[in-house]
NULO-150328 format. One record per residue (C-alpha): residue number from 1; x, y, z. Coordinates in pm, 1 decimal, always signed. Layout:
BEGIN
<site NUM <X Y Z>>
...
END
This chain:
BEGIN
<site 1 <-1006.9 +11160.3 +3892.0>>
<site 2 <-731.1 +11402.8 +3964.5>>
<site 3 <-491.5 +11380.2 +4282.8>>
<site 4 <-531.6 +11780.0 +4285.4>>
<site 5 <-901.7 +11827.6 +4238.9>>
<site 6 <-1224.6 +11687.4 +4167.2>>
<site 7 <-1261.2 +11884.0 +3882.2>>
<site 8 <-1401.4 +11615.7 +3583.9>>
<site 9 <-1330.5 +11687.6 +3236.0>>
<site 10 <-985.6 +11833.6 +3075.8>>
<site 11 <-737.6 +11899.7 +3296.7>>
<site 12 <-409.8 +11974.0 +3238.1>>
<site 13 <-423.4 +11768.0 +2923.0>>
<site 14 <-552.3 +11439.8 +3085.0>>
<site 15 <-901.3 +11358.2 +3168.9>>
<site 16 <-1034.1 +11331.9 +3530.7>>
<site 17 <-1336.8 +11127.9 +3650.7>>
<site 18 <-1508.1 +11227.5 +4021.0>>
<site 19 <-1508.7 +10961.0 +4302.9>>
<site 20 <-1845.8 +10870.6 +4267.4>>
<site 21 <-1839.2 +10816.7 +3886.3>>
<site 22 <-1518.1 +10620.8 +3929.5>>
<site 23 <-1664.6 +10397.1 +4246.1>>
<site 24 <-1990.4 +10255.2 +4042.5>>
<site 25 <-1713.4 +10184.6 +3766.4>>
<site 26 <-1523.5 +10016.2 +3978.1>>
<site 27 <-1836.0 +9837.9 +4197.9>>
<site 28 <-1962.3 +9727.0 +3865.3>>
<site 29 <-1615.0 +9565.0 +3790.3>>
<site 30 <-1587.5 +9424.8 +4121.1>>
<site 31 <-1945.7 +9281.5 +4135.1>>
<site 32 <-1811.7 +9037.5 +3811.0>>
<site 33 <-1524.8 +8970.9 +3964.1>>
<site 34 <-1695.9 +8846.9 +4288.1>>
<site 35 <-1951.1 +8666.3 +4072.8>>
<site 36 <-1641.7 +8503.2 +3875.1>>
<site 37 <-1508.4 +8427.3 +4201.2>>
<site 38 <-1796.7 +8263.6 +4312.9>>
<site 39 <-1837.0 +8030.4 +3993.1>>
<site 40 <-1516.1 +7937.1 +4065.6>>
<site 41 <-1513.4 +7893.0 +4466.7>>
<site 42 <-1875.1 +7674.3 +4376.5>>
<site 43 <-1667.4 +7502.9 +4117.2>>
<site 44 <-1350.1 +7448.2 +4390.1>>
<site 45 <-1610.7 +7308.9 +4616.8>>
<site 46 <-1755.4 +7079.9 +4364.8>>
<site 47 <-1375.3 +6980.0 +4280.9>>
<site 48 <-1316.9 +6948.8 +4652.3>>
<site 49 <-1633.1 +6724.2 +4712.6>>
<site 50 <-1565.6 +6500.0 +4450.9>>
<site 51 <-1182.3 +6470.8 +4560.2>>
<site 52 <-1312.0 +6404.2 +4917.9>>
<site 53 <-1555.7 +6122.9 +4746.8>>
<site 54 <-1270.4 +5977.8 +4566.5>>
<site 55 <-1058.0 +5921.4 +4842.4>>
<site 56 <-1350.0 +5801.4 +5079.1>>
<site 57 <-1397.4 +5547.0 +4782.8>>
<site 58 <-1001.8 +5484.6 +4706.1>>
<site 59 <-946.3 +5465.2 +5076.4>>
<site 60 <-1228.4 +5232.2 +5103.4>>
<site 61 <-1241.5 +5080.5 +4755.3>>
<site 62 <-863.1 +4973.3 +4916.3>>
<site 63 <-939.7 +4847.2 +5288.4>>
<site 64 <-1211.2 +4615.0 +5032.1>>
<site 65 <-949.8 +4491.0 +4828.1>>
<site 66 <-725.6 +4417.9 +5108.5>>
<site 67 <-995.5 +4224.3 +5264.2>>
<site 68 <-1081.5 +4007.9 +4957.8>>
<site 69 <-739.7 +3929.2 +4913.1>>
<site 70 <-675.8 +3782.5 +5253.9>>
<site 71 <-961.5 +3636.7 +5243.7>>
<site 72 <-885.9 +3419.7 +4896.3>>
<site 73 <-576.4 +3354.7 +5087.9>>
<site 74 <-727.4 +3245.6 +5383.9>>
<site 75 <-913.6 +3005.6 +5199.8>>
<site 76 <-658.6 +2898.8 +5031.0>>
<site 77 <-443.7 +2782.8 +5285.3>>
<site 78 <-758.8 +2655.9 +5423.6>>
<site 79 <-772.6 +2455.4 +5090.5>>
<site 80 <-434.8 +2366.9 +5123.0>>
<site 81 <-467.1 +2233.4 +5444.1>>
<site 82 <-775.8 +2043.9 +5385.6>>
<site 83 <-606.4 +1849.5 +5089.3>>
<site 84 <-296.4 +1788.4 +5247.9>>
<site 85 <-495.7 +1614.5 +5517.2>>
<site 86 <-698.1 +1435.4 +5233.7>>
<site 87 <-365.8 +1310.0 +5106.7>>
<site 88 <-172.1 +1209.7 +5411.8>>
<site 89 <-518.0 +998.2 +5495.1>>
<site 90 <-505.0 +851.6 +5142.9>>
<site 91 <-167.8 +758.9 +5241.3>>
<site 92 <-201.7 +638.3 +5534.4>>
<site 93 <-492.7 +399.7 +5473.9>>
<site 94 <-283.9 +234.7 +5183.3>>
<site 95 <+18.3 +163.3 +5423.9>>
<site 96 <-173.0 +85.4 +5720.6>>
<site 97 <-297.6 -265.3 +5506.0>>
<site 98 <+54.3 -318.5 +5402.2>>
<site 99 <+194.9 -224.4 +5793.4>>
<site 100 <-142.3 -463.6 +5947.6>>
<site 101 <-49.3 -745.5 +5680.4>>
<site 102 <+316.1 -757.3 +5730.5>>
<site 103 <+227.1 -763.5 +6119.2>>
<site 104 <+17.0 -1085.4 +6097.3>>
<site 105 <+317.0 -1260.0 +5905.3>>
<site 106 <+540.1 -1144.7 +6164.9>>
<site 107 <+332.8 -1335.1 +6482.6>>
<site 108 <+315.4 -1613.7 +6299.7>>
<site 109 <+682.8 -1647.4 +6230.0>>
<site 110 <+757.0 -1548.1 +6570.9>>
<site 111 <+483.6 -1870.9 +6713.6>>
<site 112 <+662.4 -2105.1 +6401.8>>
<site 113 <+981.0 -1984.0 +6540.8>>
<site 114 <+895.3 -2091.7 +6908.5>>
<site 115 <+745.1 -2428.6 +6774.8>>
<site 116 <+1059.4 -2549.4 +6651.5>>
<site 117 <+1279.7 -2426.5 +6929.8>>
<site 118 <+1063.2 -2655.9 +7163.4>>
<site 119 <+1108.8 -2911.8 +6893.5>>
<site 120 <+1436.5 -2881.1 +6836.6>>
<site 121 <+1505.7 -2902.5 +7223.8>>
<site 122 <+1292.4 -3240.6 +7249.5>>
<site 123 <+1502.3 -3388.2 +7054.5>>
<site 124 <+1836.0 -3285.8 +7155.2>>
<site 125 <+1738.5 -3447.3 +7488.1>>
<site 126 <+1590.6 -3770.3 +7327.3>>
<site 127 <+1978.6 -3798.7 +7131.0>>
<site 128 <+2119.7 -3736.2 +7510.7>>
<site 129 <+1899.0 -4035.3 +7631.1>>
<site 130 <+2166.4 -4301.1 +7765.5>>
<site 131 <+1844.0 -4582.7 +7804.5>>
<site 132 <+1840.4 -4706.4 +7480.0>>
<site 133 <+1446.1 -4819.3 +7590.4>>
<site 134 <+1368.3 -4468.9 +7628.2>>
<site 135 <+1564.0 -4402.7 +7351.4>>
<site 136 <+1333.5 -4556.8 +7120.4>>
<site 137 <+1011.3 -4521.8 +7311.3>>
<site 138 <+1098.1 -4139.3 +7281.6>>
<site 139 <+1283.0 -4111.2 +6960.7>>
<site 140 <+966.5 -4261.3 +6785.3>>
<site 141 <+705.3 -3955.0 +6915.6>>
<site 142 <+1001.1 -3736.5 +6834.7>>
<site 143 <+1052.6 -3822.2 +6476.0>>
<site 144 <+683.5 -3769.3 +6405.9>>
<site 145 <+663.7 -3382.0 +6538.9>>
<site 146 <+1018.8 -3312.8 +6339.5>>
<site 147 <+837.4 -3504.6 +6050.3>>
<site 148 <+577.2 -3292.3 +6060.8>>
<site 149 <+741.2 -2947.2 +6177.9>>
<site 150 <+989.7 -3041.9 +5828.6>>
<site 151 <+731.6 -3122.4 +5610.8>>
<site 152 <+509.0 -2784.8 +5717.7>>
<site 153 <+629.2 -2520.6 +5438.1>>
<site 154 <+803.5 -2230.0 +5603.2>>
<site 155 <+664.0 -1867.5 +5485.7>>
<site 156 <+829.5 -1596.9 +5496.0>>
<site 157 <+746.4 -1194.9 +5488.3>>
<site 158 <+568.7 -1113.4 +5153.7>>
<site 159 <+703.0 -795.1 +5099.8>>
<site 160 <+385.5 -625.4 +4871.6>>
<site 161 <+491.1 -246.9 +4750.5>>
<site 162 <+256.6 +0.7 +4827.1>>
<site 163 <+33.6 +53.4 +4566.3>>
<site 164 <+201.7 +328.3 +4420.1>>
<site 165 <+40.2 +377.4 +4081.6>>
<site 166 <-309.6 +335.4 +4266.2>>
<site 167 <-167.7 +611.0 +4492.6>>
<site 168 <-43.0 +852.3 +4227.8>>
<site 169 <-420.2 +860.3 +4019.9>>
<site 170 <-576.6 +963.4 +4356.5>>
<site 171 <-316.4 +1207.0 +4399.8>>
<site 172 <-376.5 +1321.6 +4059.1>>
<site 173 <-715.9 +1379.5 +4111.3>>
<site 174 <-714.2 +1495.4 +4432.0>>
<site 175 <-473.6 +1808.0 +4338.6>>
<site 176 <-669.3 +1843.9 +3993.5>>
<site 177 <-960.4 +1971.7 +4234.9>>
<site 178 <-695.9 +2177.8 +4453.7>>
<site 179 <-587.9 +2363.4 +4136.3>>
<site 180 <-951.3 +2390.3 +4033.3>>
<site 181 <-1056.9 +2555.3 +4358.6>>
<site 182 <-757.0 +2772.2 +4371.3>>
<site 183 <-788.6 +2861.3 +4015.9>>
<site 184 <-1164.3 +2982.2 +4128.9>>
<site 185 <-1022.2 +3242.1 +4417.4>>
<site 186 <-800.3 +3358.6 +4119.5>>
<site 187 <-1048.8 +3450.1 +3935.2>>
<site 188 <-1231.1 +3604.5 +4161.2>>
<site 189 <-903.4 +3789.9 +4321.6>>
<site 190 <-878.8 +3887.0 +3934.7>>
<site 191 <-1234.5 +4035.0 +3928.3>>
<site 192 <-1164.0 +4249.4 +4241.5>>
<site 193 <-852.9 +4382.5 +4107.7>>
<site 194 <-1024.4 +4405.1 +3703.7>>
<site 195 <-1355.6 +4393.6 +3668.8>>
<site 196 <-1488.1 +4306.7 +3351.6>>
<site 197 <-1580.2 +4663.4 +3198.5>>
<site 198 <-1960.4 +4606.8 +3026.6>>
<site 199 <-2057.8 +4762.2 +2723.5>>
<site 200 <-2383.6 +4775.6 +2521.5>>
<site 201 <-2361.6 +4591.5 +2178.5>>
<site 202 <-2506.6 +4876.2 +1918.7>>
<site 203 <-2575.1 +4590.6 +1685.8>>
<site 204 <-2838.4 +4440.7 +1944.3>>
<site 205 <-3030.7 +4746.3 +2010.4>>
<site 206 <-3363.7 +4784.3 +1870.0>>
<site 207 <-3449.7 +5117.9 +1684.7>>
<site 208 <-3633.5 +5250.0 +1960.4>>
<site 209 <-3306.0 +5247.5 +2192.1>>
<site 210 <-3013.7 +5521.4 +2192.1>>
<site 211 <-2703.9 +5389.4 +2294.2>>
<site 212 <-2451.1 +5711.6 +2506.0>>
<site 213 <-2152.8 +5738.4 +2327.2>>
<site 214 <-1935.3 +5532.0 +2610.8>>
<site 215 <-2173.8 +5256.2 +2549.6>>
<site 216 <-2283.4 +5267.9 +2930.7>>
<site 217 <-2620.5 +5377.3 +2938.9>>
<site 218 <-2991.2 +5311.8 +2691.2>>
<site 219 <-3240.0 +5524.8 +2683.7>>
<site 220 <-3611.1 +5527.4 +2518.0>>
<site 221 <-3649.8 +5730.9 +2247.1>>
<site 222 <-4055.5 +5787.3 +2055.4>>
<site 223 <-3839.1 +5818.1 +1753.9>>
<site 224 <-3763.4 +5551.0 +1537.5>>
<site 225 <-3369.4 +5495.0 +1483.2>>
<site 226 <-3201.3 +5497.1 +1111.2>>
<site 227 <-3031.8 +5174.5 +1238.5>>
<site 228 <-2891.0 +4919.4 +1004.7>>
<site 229 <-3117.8 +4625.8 +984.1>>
<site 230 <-2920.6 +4272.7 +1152.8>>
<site 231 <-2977.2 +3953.6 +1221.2>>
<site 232 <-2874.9 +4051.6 +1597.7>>
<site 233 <-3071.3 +4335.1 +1624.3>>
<site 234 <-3381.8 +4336.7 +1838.3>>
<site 235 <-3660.0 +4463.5 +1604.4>>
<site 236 <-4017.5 +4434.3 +1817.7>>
<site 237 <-3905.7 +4397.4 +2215.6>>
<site 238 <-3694.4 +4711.5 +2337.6>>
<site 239 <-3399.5 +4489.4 +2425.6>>
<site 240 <-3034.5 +4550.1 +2417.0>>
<site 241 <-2704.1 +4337.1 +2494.2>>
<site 242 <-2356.2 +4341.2 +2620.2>>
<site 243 <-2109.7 +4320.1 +2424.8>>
<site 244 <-1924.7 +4096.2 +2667.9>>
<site 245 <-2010.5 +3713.2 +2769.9>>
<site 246 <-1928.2 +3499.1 +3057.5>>
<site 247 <-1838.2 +3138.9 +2988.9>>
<site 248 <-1653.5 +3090.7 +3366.8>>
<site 249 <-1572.2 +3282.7 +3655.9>>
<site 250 <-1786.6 +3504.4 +3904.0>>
<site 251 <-1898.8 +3823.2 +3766.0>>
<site 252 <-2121.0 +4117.5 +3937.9>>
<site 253 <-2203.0 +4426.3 +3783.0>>
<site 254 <-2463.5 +4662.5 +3903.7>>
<site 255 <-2758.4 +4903.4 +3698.1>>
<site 256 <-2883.2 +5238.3 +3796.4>>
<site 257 <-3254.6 +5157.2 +3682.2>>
<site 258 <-3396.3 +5527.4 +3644.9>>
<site 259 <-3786.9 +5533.5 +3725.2>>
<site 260 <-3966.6 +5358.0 +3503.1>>
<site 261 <-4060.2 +5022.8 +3377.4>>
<site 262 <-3740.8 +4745.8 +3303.8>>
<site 263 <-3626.5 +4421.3 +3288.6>>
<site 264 <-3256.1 +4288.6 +3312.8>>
<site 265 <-3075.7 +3988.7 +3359.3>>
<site 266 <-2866.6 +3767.8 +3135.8>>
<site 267 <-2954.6 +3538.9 +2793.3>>
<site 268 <-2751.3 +3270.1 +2610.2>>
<site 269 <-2653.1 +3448.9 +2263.1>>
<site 270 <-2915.8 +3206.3 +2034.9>>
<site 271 <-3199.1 +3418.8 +2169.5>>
<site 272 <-3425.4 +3487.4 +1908.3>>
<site 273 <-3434.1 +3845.0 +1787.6>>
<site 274 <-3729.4 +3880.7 +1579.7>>
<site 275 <-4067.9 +3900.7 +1644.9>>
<site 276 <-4265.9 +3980.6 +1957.3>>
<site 277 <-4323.1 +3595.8 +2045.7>>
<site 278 <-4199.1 +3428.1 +2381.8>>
<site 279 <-3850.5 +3315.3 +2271.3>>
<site 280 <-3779.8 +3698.7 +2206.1>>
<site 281 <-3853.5 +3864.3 +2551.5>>
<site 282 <-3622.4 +3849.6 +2829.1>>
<site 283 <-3718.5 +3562.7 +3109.0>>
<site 284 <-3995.0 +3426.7 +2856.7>>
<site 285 <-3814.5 +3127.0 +2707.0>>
<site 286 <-3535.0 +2872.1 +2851.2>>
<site 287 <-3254.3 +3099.7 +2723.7>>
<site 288 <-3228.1 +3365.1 +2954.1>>
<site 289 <-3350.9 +3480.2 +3330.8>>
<site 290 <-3421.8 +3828.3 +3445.7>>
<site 291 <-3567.3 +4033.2 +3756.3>>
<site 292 <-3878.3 +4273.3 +3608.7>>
<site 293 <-3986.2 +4601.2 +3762.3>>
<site 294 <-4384.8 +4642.5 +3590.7>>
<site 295 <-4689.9 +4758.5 +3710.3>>
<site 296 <-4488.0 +4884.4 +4049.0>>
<site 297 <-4464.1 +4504.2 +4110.6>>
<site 298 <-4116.9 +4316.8 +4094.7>>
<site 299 <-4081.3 +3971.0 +3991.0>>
<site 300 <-3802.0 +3679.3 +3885.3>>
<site 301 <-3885.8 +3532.4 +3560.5>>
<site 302 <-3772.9 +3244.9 +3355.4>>
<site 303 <-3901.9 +3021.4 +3120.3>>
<site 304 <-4228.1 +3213.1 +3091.5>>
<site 305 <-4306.1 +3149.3 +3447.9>>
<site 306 <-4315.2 +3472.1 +3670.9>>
<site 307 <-4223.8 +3467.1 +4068.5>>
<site 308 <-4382.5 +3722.2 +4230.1>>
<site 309 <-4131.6 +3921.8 +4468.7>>
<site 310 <-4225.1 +4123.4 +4780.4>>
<site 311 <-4117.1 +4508.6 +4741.0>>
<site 312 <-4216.2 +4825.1 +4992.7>>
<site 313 <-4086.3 +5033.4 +4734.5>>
<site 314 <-3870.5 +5065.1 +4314.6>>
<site 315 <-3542.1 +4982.1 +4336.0>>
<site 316 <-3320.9 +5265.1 +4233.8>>
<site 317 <-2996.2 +5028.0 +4185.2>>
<site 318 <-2918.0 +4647.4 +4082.1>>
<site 319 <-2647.2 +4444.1 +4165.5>>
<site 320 <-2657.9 +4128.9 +3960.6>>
<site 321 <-2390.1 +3845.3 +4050.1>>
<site 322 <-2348.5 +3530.8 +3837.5>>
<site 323 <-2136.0 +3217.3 +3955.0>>
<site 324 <-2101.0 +3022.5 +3618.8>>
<site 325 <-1959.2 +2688.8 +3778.2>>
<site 326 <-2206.5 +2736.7 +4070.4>>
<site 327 <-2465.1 +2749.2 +3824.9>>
<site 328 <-2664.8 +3082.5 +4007.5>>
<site 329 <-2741.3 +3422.0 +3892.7>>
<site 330 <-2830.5 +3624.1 +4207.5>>
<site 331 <-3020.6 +4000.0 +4182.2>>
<site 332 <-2947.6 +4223.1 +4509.6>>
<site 333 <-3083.7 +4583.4 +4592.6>>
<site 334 <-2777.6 +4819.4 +4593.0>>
<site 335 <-2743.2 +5020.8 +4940.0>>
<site 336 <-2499.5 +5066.4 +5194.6>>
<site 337 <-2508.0 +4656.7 +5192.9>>
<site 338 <-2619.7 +4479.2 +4965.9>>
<site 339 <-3050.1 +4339.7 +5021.1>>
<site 340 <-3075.2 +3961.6 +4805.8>>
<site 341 <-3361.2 +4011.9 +4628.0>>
<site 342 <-3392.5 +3684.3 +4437.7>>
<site 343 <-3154.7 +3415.3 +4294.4>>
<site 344 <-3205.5 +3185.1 +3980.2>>
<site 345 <-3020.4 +2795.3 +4013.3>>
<site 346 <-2919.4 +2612.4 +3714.8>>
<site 347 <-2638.9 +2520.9 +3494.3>>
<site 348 <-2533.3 +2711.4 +3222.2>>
<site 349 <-2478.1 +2535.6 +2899.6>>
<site 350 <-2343.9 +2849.9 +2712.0>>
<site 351 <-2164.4 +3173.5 +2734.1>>
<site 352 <-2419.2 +3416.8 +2909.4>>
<site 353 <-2453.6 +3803.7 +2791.0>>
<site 354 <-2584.2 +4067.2 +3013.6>>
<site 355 <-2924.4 +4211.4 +2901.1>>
<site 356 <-3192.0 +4483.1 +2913.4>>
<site 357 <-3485.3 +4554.3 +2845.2>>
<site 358 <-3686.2 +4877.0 +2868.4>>
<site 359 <-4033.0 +4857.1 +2899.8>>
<site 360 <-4174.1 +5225.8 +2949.0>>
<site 361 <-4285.1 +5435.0 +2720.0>>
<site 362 <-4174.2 +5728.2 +2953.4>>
<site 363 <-3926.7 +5971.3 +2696.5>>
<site 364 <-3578.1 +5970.1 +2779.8>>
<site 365 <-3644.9 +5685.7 +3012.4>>
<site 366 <-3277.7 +5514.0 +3118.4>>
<site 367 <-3079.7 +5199.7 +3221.5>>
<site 368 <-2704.4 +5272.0 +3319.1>>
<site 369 <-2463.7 +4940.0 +3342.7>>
<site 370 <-2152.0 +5007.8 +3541.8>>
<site 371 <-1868.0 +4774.9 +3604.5>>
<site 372 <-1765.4 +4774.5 +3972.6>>
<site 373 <-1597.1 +4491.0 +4193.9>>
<site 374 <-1789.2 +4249.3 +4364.5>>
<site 375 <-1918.2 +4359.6 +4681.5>>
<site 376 <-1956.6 +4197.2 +4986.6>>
<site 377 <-2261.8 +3929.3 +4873.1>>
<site 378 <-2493.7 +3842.0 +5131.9>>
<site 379 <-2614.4 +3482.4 +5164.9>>
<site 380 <-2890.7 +3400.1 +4887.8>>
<site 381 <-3205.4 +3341.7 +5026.3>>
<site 382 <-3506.9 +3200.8 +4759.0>>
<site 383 <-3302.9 +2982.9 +4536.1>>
<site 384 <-3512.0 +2888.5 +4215.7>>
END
């Protein structure tokens, strides 16, 4: 395109286009430019949703933290106070004998005291008698209460120490538990601040299980695995591991559970691996407890023996929440708060490892673990 004409072809030694040859050039170039644009403005907007997302969460994810924190602070000074009363009444009941004992000795040296002031008056008038009939007739009923006020032994205060070693092992034991329950809202302070981060154990994973490379997330495979063949490795029940186990503390970690058929919970590590008998599936034998989504039905099982759970509809999310020293392992339905679904009661004997099972045949059917802080737990309800 010339400034001077339209003319296209040579002209004066340089080429010219015409305006409507050089506009679809130029609409063409513009079009993938606008579409480039627009990849990037969707990708901006993706950017900018996830930004706003992450500080909703960080912003909330902080107000959370805050809360927990004053709130293990809260109780402990409510500890704090609790034991301190505890230990001033310890205290106090130990003195109070010592203070009511030493009071009784007092009266009765105060009466004693009286006694022989009357006494002792009596017979400073019987030596002032100038009859010496009266004398004697006086002096001889006299003698017999000085006799006898003389002869009576005279006690004084037994001054008995407070019990002080008795004292010290109840004060021992009394702050023992105060550092116990403290050491309790550390831990879970501690959790809030660092959850444990979960991560499935590649050794456990039976052949028809693909672990993603961050160790998050299992998924069903038709394919049989190349895996190494282990003693730890699951090789009849499609059943996986954590890598990580729990032998105190509170811990709560929550599973995306995909659409199809599972089973989760936690197992003692001795569970037996091989085979397709009870003390191999998860919730069949006296080693571990899980919650089961099969046959659209949802149900608690341990031991072999299956509680049947109401459910309008599949969970999408778990929350699981184990209290080693409180001896519970509670399952909730992750929402906006947190629905108890079911909670297990017993006492663990052994370190407990969280564990999955996938029981559809579904392809490419998934469980994802993730490692959050402990929400806001609702009060269990069923407690088995």
């Amino acid at each position: 395109m010339c400034l001077s004409c339209t003319v296209e072809g040579e002209h004066r030694n340089h080429n010219v286009k015409s305006l409507k040859k050089t506009r679809d050039e130029l609409k063409v170039d513009l079009k993938i430019k606008i579409n480039d644009i627009t990849e990037t403005l969707k990708l901006a907007e993706e950017l900018f949703e996830k930004g706003e997302d992450y500080a909703t969460s960080v912003k909330s994810s902080n107000a959370h933290m805050k809360l927990s924190a004053t709130d293990v602070f809260d109780q402990i000074i409510e500890l704090a106070n609790t034991y301190k009363e505890r230990i001033v009444d310890i205290i106090d009941k130990e003195h109070h004998v010592l203070e009511m004992s030493a009071q009784e000795n007092v009266v009765a040296l105060a009466e004693k005291r009286e006694e022989l002031q009357k006494i002792k008056r009596q017979a400073e008038s019987v030596l002032a008698e100038k009859d010496e009939f009266l004398f004697v007739q006086q002096h001889l009923d006299t003698q017999n209460r000085v006799t006898q006020a003389l002869e009576e032994p005279l006690r004084g205060l037994e001054e008995k120490p407070p019990n002080r070693k008795e004292i010290l092992e109840v004060l021992g034991a009394t702050f023992s538990q105060f550092q116990a329950e403290v050491g309790k809202r550390h831990q879970a302070l501690r959790n809030e601040v660092h959850p444990a981060q979960l991560s499935l154990d590649p050794d456990t994973a039976h052949p028809h299980l693909i672990l993603s490379e961050d160790l998050k997330t299992v998924l069903y495979t038709k394919e049989k695995q190349p895996y190494p063949e282990l003693p730890e490795r699951f090789d009849r029940w499609r059943q996986v591991l954590c890598h990580q186990g729990f032998s105190s503390g509170e811990h709560y970690w929550e599973v995306d559970v995909g659409n199809g058929a599972w089973s989760l919970g936690i197992s003692y590590q001795n569970m037996e691996r091989k085979g397709d008998g009870k003390d191999v599936c998860l919730g069949a034998n006296a080693v571990s407890w899980a919650l089961r989504w099969w046959n659209s039905k949802l149900s608690a099982r341990h031991n072999n023996i299956s509680t049947s759970l109401l459910s309008t509809s599949q969970p999408a999310e778990i929350g699981v929440h184990v209290d080693i020293s409180a001896g519970t392992l509670s399952f909730h339905r992750v929402a906006a708060q947190l629905v108890h679904i079911y909670t297990f009661k017993t006492k663990f004997t052994q370190p407990v490892y969280p564990a999955f099972s996938v029981l559809s045949d579904e392809p490419l059917f998934w469980l994802t673990v993730r490692s959050v802080s402990s929400r806001n737990l609702p009060k269990v309800g069923a407690v088995r």
